[in-house]
Backbone bond lengths (Angstrom), bond angles and torsions (degrees), N, CA, C in turn:
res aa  C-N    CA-C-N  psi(-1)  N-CA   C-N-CA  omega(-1)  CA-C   N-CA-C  phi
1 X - - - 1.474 - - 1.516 109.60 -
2 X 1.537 114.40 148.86 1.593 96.61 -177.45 1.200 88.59 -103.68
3 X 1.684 96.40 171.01 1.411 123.26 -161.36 1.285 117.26 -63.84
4 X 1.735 107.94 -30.93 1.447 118.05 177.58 0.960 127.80 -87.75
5 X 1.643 116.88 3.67 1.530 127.61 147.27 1.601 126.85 -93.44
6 X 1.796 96.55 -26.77 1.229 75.54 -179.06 2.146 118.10 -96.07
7 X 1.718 102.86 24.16 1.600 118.96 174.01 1.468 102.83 -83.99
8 X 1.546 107.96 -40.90 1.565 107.98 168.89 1.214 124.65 -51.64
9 X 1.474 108.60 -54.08 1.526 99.58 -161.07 1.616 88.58 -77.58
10 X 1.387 129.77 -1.99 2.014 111.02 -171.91 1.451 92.11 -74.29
11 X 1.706 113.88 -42.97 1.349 127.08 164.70 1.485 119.22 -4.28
12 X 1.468 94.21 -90.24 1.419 101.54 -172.13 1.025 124.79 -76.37
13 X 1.615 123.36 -17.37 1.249 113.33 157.23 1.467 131.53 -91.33
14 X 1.503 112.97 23.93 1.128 118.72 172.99 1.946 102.67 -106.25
15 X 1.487 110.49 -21.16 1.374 115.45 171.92 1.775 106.35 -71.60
16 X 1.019 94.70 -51.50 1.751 114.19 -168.02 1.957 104.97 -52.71
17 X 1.365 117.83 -25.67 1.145 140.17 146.11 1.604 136.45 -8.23
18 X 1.561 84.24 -68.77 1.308 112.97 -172.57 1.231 122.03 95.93
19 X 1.220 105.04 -8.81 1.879 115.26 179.22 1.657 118.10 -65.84
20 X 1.391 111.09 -24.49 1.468 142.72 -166.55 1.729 92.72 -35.94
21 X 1.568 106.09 -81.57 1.820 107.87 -160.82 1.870 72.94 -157.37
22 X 1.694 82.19 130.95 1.613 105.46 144.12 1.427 129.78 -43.81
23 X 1.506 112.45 125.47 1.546 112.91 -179.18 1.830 101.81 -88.54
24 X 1.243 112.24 130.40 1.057 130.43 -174.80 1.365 108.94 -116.11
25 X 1.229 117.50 43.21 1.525 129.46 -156.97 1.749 103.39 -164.66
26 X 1.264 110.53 9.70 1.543 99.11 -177.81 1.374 131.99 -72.16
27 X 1.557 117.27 -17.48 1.176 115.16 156.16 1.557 120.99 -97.07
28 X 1.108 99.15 43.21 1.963 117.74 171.63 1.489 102.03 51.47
29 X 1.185 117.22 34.82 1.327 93.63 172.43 1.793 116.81 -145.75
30 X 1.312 101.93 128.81 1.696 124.04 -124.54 1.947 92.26 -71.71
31 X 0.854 131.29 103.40 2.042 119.12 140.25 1.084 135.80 13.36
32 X 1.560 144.00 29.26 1.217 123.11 173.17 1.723 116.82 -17.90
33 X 1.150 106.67 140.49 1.364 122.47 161.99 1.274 120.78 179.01
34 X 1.539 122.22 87.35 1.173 130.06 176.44 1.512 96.95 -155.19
35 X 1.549 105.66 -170.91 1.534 107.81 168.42 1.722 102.41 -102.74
36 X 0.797 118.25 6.03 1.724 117.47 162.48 1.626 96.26 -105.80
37 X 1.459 102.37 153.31 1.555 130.07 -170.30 1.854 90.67 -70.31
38 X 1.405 99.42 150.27 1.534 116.77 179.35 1.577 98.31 -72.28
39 X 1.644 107.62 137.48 1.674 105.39 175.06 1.582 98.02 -86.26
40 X 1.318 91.71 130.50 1.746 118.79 147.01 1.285 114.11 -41.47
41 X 1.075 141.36 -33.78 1.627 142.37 -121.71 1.663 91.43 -122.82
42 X 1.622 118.68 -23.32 1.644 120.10 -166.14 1.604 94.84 -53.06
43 X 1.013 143.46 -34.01 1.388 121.83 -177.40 1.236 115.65 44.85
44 X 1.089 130.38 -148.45 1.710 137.32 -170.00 1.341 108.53 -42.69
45 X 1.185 110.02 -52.52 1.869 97.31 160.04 1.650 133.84 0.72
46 X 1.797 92.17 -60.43 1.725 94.69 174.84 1.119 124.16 -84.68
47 X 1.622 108.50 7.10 1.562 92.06 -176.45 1.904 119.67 -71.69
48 X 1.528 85.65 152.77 1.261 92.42 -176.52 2.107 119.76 -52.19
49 X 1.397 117.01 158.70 1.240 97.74 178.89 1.825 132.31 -68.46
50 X 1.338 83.54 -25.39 1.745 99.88 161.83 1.639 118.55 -42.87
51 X 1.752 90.71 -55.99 1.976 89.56 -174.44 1.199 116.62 -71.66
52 X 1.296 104.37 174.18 1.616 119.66 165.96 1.575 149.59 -4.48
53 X 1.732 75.28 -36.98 1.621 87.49 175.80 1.497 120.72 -116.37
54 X 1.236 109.64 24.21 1.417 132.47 139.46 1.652 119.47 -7.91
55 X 0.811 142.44 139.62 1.525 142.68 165.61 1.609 84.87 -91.63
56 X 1.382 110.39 127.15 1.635 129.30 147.91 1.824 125.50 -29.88
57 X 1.016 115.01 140.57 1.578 104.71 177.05 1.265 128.39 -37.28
58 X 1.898 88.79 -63.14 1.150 122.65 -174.36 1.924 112.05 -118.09
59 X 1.488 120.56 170.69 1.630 111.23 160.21 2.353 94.56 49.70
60 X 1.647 95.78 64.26 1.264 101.83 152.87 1.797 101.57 -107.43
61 X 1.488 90.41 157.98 1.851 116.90 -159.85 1.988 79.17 -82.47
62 X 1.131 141.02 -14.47 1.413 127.39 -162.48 1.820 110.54 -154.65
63 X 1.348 103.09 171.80 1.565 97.25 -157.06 1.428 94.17 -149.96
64 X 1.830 124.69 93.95 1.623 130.17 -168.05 1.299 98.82 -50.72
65 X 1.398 116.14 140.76 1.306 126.86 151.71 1.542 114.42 -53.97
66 X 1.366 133.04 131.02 1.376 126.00 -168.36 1.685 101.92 -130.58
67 X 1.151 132.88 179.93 1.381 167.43 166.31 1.146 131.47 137.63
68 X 1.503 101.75 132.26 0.965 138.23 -150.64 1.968 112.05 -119.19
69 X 1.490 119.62 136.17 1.070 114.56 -163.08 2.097 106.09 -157.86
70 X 0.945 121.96 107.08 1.218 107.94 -170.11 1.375 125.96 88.33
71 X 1.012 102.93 -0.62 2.488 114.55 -155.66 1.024 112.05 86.93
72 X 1.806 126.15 10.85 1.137 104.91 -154.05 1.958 75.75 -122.43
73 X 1.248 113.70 128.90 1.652 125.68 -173.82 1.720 109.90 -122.34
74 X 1.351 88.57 131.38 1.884 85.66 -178.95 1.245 91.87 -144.97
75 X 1.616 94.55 145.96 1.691 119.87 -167.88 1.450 109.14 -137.58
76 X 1.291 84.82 173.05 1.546 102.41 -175.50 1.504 125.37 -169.17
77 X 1.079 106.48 142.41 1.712 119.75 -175.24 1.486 106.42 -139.02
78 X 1.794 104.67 152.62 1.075 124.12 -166.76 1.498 115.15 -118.50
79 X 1.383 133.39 109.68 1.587 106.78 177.69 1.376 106.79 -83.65
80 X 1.380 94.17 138.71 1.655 106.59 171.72 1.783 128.20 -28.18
81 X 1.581 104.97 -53.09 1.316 75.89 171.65 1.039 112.46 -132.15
82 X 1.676 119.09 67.46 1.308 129.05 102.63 1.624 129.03 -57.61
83 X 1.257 101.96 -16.20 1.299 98.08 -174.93 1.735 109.78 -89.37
84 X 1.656 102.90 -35.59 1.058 113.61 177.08 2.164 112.08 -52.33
85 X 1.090 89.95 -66.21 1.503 102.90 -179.19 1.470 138.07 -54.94
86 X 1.808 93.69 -23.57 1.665 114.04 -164.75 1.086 142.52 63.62
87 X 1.427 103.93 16.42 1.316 110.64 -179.24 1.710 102.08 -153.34
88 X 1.368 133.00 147.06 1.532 107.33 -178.57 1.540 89.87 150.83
89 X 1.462 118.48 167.25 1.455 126.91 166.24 1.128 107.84 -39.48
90 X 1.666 120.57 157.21 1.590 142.40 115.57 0.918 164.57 -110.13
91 X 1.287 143.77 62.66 1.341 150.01 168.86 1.695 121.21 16.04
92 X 1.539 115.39 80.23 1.308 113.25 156.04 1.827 123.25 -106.94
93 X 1.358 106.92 153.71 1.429 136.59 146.31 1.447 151.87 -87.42
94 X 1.321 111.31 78.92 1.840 102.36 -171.52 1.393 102.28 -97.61
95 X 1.095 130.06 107.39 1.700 151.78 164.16 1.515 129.44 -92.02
96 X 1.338 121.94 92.54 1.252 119.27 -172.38 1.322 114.68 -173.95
97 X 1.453 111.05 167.44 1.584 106.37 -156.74 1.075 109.88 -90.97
98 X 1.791 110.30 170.44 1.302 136.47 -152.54 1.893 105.53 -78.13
99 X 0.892 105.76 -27.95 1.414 108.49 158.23 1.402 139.35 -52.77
100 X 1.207 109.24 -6.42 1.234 120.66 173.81 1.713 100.12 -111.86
101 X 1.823 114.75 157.48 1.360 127.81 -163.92 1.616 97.63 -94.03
102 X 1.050 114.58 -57.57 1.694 127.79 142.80 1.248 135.22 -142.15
103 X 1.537 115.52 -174.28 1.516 123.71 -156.92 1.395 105.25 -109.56
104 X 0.927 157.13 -150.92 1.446 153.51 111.23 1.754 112.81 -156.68
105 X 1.693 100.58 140.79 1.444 101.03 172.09 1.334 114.04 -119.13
106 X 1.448 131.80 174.69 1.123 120.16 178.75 1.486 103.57 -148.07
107 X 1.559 117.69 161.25 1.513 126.11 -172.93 1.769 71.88 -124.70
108 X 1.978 93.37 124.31 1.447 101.47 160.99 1.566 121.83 122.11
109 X 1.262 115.04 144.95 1.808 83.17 -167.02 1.609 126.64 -95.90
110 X 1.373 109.00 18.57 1.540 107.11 166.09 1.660 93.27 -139.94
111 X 1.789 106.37 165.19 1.292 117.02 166.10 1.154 115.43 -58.68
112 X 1.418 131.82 -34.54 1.726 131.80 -175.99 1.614 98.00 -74.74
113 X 1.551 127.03 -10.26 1.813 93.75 -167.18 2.151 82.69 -125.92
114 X 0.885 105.12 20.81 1.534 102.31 -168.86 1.257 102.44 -83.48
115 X 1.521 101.66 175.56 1.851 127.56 -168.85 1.982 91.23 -121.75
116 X 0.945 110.26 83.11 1.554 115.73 178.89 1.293 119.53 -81.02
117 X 1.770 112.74 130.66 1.387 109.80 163.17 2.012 114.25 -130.15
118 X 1.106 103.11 138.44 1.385 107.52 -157.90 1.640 103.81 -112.96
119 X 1.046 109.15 119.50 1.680 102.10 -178.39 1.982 100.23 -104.80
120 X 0.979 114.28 159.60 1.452 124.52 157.16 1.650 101.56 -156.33
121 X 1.662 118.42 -179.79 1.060 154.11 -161.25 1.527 90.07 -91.45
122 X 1.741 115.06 135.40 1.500 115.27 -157.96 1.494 91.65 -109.92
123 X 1.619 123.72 -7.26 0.964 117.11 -162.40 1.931 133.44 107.71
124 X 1.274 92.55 -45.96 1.771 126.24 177.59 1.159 126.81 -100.71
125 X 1.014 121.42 15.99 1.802 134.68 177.01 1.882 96.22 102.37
126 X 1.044 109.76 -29.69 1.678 96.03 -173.11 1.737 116.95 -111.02
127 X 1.150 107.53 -176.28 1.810 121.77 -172.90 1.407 116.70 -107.40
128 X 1.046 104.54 133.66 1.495 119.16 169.41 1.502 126.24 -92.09
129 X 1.331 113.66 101.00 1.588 112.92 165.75 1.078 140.11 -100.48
130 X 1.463 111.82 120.82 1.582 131.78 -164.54 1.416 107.24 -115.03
131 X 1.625 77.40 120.72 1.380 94.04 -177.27 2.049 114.42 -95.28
132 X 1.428 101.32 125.30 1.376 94.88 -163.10 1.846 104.62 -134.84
133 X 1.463 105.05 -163.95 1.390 117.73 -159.67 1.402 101.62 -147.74
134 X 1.481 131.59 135.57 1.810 120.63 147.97 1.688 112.51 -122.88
135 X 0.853 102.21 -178.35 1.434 115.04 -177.04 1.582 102.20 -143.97
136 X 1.555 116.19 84.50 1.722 122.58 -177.93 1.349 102.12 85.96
137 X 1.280 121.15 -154.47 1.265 152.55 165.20 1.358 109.13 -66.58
138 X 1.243 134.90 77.72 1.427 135.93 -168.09 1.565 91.73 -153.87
139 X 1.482 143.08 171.61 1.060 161.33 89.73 1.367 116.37 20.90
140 X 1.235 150.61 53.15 1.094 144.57 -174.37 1.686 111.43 -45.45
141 X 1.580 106.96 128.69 1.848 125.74 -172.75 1.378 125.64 -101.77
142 X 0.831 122.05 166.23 2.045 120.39 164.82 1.524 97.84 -87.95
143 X 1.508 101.74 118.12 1.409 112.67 -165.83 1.909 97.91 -61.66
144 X 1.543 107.01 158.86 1.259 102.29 150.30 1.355 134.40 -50.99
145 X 1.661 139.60 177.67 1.348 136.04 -152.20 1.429 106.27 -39.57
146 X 1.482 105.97 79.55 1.497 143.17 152.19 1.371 116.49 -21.72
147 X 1.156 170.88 75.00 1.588 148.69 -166.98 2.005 110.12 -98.70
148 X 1.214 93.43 19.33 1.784 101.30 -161.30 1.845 80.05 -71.60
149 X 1.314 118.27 151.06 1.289 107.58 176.12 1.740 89.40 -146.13
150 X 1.563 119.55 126.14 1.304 143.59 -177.73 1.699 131.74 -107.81
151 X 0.872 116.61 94.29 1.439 124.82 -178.62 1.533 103.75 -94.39
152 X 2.253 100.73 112.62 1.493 109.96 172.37 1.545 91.00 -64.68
153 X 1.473 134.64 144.30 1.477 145.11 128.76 1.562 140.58 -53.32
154 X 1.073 113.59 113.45 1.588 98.22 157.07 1.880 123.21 -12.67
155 X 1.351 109.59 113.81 1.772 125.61 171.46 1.270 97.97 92.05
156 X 1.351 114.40 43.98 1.383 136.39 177.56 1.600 110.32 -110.53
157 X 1.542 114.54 124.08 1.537 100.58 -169.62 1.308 103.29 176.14
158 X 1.407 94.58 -149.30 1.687 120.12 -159.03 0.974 110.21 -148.95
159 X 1.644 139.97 70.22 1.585 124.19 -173.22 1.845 97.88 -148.80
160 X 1.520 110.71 143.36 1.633 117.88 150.45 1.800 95.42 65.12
161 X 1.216 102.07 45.42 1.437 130.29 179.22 1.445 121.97 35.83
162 X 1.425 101.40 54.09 1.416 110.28 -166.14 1.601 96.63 -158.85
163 X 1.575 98.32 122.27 1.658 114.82 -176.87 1.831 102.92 -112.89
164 X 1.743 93.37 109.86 1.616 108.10 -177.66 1.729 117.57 -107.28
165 X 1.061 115.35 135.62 1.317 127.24 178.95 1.691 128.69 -119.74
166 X 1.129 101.13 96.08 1.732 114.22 -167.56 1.553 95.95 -103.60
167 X 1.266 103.95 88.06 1.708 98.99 165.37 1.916 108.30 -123.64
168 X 1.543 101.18 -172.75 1.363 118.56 -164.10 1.937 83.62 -122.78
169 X 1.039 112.88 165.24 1.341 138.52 -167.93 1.317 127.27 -157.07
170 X 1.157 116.55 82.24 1.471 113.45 173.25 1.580 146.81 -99.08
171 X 0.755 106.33 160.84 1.795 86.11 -164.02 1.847 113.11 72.64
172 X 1.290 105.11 28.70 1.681 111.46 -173.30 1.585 107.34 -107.75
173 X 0.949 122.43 3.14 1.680 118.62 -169.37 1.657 122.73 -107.34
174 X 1.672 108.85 7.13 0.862 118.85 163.46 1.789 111.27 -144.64
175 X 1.429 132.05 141.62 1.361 118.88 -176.52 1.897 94.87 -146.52
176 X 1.443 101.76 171.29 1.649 112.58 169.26 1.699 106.00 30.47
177 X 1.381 96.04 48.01 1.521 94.28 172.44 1.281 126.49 78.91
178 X 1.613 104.37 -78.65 1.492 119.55 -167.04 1.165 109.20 -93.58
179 X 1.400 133.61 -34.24 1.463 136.14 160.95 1.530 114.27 -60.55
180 X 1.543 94.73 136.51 1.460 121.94 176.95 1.777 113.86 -129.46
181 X 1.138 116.81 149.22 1.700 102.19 143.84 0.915 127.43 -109.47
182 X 1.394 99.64 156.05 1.428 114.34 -169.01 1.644 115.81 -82.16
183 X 1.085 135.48 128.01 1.221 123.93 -143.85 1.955 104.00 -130.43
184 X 1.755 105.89 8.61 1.057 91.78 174.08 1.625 101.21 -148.72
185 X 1.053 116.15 -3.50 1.491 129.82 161.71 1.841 124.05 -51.09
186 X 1.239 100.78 133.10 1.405 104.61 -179.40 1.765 132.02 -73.89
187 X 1.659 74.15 -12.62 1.893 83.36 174.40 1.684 108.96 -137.62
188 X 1.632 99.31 70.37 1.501 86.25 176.35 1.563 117.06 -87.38
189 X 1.518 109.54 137.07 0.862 96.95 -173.64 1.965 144.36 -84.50
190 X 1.302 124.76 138.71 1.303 96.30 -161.29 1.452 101.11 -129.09
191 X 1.734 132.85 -169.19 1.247 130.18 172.13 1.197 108.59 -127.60
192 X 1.460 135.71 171.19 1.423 148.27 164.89 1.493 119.11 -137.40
193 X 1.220 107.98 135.38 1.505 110.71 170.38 1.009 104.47 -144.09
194 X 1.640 118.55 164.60 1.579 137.97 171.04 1.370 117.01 -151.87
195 X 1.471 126.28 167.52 1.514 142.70 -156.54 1.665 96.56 -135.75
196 X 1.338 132.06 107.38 1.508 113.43 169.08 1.964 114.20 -72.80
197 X 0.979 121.50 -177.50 1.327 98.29 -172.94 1.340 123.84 147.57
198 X 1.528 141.36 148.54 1.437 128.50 144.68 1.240 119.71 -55.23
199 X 1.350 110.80 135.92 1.728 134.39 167.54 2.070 105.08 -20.40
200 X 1.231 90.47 128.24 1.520 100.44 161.94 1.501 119.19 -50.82
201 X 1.644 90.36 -45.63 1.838 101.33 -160.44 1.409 128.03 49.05
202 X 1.239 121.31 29.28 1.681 139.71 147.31 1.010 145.78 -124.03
203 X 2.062 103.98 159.22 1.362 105.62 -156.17 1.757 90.55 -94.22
204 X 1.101 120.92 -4.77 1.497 106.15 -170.36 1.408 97.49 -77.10
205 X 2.080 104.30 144.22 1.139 105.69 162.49 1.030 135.12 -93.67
206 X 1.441 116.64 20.85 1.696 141.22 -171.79 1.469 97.02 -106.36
207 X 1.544 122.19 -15.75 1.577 107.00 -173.28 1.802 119.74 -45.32
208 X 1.076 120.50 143.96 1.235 132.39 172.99 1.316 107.84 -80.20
209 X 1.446 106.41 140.93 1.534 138.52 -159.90 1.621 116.54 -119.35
210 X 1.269 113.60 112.87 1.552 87.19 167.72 1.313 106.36 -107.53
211 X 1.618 102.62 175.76 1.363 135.11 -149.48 1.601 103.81 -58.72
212 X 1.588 106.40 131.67 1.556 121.58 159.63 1.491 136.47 -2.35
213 X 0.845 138.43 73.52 1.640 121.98 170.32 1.283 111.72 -28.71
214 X 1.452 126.15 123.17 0.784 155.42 149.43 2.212 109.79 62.45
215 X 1.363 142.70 -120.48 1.363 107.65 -177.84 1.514 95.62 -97.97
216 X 1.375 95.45 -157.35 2.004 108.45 173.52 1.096 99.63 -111.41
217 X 1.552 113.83 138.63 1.181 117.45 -176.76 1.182 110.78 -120.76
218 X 1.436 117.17 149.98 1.421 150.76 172.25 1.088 128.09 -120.65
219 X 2.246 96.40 135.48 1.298 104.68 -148.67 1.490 79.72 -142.61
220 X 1.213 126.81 -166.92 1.510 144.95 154.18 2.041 120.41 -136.47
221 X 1.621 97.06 139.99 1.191 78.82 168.13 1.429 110.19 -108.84
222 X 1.788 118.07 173.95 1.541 122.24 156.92 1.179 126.40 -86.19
223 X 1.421 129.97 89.63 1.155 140.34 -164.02 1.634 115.08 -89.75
224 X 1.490 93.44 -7.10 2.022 87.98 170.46 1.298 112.18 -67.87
225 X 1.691 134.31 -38.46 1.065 140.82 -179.27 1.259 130.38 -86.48
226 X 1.410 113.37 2.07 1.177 137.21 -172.18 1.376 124.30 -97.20
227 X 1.443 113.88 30.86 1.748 114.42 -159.83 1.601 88.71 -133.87
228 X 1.375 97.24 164.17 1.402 118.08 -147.76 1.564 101.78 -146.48
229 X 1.488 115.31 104.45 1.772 135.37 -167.35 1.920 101.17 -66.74
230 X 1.617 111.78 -40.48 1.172 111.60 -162.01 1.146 103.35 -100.15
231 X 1.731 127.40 -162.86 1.419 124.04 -174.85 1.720 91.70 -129.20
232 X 1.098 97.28 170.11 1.494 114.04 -168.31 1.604 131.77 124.45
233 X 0.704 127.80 162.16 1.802 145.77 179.92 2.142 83.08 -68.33
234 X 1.417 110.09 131.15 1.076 123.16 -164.51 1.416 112.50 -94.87
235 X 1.566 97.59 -30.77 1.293 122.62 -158.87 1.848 109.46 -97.33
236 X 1.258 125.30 71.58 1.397 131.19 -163.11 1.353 94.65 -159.45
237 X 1.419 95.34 -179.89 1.651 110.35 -177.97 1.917 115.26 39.05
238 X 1.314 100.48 -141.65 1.198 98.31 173.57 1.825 116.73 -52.71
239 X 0.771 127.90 -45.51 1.663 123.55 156.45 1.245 138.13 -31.38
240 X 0.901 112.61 -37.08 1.716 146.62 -179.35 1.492 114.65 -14.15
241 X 1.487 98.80 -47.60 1.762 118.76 -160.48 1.926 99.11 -158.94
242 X 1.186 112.56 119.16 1.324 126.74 -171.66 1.552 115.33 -48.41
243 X 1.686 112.34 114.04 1.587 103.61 -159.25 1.903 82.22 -64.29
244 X 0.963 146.38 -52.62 1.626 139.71 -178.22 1.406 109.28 -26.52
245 X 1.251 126.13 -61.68 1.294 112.03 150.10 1.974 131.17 29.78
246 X 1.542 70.71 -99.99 1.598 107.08 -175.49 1.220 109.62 -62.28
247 X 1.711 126.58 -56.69 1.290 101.53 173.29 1.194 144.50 -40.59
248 X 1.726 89.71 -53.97 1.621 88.25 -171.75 1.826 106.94 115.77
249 X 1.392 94.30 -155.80 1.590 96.17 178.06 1.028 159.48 -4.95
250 X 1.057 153.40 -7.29 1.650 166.21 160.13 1.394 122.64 -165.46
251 X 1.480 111.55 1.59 1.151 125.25 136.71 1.595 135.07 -73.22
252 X 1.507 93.35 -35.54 1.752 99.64 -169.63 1.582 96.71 -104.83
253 X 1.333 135.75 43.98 1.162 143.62 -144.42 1.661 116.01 -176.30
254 X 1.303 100.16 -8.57 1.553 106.60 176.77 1.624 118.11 -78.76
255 X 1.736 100.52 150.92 1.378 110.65 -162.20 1.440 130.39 65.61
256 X 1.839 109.63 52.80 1.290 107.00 -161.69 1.198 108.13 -85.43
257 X 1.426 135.24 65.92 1.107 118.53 178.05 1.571 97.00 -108.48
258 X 1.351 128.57 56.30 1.464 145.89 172.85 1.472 125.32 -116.14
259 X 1.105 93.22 168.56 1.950 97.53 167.18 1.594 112.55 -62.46
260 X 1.312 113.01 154.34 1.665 115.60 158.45 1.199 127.03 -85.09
261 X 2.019 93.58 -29.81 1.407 85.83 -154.41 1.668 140.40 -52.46
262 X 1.457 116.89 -28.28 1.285 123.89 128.60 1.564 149.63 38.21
263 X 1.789 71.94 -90.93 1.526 101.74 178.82 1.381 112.33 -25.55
264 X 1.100 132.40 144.15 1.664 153.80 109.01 1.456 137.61 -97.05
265 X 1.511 116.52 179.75 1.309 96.07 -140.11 2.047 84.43 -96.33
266 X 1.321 116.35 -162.75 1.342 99.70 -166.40 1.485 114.64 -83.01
267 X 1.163 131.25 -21.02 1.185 135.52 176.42 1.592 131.07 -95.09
268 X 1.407 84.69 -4.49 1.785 100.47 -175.01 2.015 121.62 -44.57
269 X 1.746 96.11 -37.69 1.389 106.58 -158.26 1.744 82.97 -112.14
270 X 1.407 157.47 -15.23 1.161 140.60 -166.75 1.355 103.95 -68.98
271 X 1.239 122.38 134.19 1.544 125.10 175.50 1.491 119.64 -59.95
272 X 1.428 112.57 154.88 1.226 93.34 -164.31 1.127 131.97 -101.31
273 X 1.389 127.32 7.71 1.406 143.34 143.44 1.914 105.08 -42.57
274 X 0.777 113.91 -11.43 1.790 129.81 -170.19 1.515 89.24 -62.39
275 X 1.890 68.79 -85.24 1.512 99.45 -172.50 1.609 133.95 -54.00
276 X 1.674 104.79 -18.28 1.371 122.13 176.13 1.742 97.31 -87.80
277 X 1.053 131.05 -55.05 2.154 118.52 155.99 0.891 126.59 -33.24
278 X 1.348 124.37 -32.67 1.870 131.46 -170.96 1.809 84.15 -88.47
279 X 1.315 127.00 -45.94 1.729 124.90 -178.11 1.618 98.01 -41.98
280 X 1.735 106.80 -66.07 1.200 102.07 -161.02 1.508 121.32 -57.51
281 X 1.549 103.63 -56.83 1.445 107.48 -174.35 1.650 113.27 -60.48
282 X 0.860 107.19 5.03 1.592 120.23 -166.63 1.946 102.57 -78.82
283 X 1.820 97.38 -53.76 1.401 131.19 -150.39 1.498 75.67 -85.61
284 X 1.690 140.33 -61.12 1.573 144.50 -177.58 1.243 95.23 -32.69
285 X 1.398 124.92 -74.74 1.614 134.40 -169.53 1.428 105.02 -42.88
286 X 1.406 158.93 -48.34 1.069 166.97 48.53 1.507 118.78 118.39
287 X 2.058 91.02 -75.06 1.091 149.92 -129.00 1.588 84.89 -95.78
């Protein structure tokens, strides 16, 4: 078996576990953390990954938009009719390791016209997402009377050196007027940035940031395939943790039109319960 199948399957059955990231959502009730007020309205959203609204093992109705670059993987899901309507929640993922000070994603195709969300380390086992704005090469801010409204999710956290962010987003599908997303296009376009670094350790979403490692990178996601019939937190079950991830190589490496500097090697940031499953099942095969 090769190695890069058999890290996957330690992967998922080291997610499938439960060992993956603390649910911070067990009494269903969802995290604000943005500079817009937490929506009321997330409903099934918070349920825990245990309940109901679970993503299935196997035979899910939808398939996250993913890329992945560095260890650092960002996703996305669409509910249907948001898609239908054009306007409505969205389902993001910022996943990546603890080695970095923060993450940042963006809706849009440069840092000056983007819809930014910035996660760091809150300090307390969980992440803070700030939702922000720049104009050029500046510091990107929490815009004035803001209306972006962010719900942290259940499998949201701080664990096995990797700080994950499963929130809902509303009021995100249109920004600066003229910007929209595109919500059914195969190449929407988006940005990424990161800070290497010690932990922020805050809950403010005004904390100050310094400047990028190395450039901003640009990627696109496929958002036709990326929509989601039922309601719920998207990001569970088999979803949980980016199967790209695990592979590795030209999966966790797509859309290089980015910086390297970055880079690590593929196993550097996988936790090590990972890497101690891929030992075992390794030594089983063996046997």
């Amino acid at each position: 078996m090769q190695l890069s199948n058999l890290l996957s399957a330690a992967m998922l059955a080291y997610v499938a576990s439960g060992a993956a990231l603390p649910d911070h959502g067990e009494d269903s009730s969802p995290s604000p953390s943005s500079s817009g007020s937490a929506s009321a309205a997330a409903g099934s959203d918070a349920a825990s990954p245990s309940g109901g609204a679970a993503a299935p093992a196997t035979g899910a109705d939808y398939q996250p938009a993913v890329s992945c670059r560095n260890n650092i993987c960002y996703s996305a899901v669409v509910p249907s009719a948001t898609v239908r309507s054009g306007s409505g929640p969205v389902w993001f993922q910022i996943y990546a390791p603890t080695t970095f000070s923060w993450v940042g994603m963006g809706t849009g195709s440069s840092m000056s016209d983007a819809n930014m969300f910035l996660i760091y380390q809150d300090g307390n086992g969980n992440v803070t997402v700030s939702h922000r704005q720049a104009t050029g090469h500046t510091m990107p801010t929490v815009p004035a009377n803001d209306n972006v409204q962010i719900t942290l999710l259940p499998g949201s956290g701080v664990q096995n050196n990797f700080m994950v962010a499963n929130f809902r987003c509303d009021n995100c599908t249109t920004w600066k007027q003229s910007q929209s997303l595109n919500l059914t296009a195969a190449g929407t376009p988006m940005v990424g940035a990161w800070r290497e670094g010690d932990a922020l350790d805050s809950t403010d979403v005004e904390e100050a940031i310094g400047v990028h490692t190395g450039n901003v990178r640009m990627f696109s996601f496929d958002l036709s395939t990326a929509q989601k019939s039922t309601p719920g937190n998207p990001f569970v079950g088999q979803f949980a943790a980016p199967a790209e991830l695990s592979v590795g190589g030209a999966n966790n490496t797509n859309d290089a039109s980015d910086d390297e500097g970055a880079a690590v090697g593929q196993f550097s940031f996988l936790p090590s319960g990972v890497v101690a499953a891929a030992i075992v099942t390794g030594l089983s095969l063996l046997l």
